[in-house]
N, C-alpha and C positions, 0 to 999 in steps of 0.2 A: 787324266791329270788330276780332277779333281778329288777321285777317293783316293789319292796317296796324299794329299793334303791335309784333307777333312779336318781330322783329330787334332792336328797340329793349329789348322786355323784355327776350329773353336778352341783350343787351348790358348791360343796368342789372344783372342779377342774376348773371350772369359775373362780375363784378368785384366784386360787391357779398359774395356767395359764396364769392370766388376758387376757382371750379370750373364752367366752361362742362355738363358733362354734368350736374350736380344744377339748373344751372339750366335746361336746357332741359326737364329731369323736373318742377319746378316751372310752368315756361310754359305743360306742355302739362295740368297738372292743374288748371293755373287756365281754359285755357278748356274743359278737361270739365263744369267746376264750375257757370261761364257757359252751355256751351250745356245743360245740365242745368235752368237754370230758363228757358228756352223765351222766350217771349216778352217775360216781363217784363226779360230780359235788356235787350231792345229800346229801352223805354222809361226806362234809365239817362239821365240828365242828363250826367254826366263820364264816360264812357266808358275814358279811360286813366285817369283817378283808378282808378277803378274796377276795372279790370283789376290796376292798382301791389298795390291793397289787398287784392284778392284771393289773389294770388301771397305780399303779404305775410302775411299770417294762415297760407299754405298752408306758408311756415317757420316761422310760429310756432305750430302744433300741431305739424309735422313735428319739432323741434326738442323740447317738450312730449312727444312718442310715444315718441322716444328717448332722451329725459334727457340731451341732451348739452347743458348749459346748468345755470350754477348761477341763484339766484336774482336779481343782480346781470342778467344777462345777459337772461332772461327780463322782469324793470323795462323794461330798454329796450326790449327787443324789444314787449311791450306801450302801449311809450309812442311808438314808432313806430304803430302800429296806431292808436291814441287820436289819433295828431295828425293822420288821415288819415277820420273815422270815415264808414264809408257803414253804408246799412242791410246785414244779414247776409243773406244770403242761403237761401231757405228752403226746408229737408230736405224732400226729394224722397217726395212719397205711394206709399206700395207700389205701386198699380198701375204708376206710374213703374218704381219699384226692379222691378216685376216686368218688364217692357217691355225695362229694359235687361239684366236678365240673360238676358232671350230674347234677345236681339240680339248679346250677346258669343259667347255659345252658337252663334250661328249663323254666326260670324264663318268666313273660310277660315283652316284648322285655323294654317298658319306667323302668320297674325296675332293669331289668339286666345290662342297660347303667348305670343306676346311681348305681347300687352298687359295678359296674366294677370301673366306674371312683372315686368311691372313696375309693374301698379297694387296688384296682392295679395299680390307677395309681394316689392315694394318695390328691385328691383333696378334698375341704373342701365344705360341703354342697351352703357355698353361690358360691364358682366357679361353682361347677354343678349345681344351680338353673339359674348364668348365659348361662352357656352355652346347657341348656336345655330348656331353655326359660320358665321356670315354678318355683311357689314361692319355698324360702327355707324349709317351711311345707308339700310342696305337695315334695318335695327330702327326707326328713327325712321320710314319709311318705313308700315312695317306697324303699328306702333299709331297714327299717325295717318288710317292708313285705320280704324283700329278705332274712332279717336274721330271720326271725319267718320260713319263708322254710327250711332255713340250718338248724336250730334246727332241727324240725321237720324230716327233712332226718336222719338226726343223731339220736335221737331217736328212728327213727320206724329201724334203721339199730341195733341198742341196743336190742331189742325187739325181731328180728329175731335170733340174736348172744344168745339171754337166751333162 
């Protein structure tokens, strides 16, 4: 579901944005989010509704985390959200949460930094290309191998659970 999206979302939330790097950090924390609830992901009905609404919510707490938003701003961005509504998606049970921090943990150490520094401690691919000394494609590179592991943890933890 989500690599027939991709292109399209970061192209809607580029513009939408006006900043291609925040929204590809958005695209890829919407399908962590997706592949995070396993299978039920599967049995979505609108699959890019779903996807839209996700990414959306993912700026409207990211926006809420930050405070960059007065109240005015926040209205809409909830009334986006409201005109779109799917069910929410549901927080992941600790053995999950524990699953996946064994999995980041065990990641090869050049992607474990870059996926730390950008899911924990919120940096945008070009900061962790600087401060990693490597291009922005070889960053986008290594945390999508980190988020193709978290799936795949999630997954095969799906698979033992049926």
């Amino acid at each position: 579901m989500f690599e027939r999206y991709y292109k399209e979302l970061v192209g809607y939330f580029s513009h939408t944005l006006n900043d291609a790097e925040q929204a590809k950090d958005v695209v890829q924390e919407t399908y962590l989010r997706i592949s995070a609830m396993g299978e039920r992901a599967d049995a979505v009905l609108e699959p890019r509704a779903f996807l839209y609404q996700t990414a959306k919510r993912i700026i409207i707490d990211e926006w809420r985390k930050n405070r960059h938003f007065d109240a005015v701003e926040l209205r809409e961005a909830e009334q986006i959200s409201a005109d779109h509504e799917e069910p929410l998606e549901h927080l992941l049970s600790s053995s999950r949460m524990k699953t996946l921090h064994h999995t980041i943990n065990s990641l090869p150490p050049r992607s474990q930094e870059a996926f730390k520094l950008h899911k924990f401690e919120g940096l945008s691919h070009k900061e962790i290309a600087l401060k990693m000394g490597i291009s922005k494609n070889a960053v986008e590179k290594l945390i999508m191998r980190a988020l193709i592991a978290c799936k795949n943890s999630v997954d095969a933890m799906h698979k033992e659970e049926a």
